[in-house]
N, C-alpha and C positions, 0 to 999 in steps of 0.2 A: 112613122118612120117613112121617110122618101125610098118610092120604091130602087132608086139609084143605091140609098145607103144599103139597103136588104141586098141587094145584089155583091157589091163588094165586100161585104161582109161575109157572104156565104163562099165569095169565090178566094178569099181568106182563109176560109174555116177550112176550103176543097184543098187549098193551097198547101195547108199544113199538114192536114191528111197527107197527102203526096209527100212530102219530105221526110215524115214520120216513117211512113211505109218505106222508103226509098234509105234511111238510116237505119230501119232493120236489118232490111236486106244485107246491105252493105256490111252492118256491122260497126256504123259509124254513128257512136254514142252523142253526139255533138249534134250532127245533123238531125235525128229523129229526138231529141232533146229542143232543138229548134221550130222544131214542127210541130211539138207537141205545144210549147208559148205561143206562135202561132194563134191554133185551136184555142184558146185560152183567153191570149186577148182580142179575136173576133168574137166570144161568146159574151164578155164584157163589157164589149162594143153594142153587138146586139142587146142585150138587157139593160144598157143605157137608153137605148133609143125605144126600149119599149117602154121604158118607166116616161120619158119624154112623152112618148103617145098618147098614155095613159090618161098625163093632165092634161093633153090637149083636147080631151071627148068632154 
């Protein structure tokens, strides 16, 4: 995986973290429900690009 992709991917995963956190708080089902997809489809992201990696060794 390009270290570019690692990056955006994690700063995704950081992203949703915050919005999850930030719809607790609040109380706003919607938004930490957001944030939770998020986390979810940057860890999906990451585990495609490690499977990618994988065959390329």
């Amino acid at each position: 995986m390009a270290f570019d992709d690692k990056v955006d991917n994690k700063s995704e995963e950081l992203g949703g973290k915050v919005k999850e956190g930030v719809g607790r708080a609040t109380d706003d089902e919607r938004l930490e429900a957001e944030g939770k997809a998020d986390q979810r489809e940057s860890k999906v992201k990451q585990a495609v690009e490690n499977v990618k990696d994988a065959f390329k060794s």
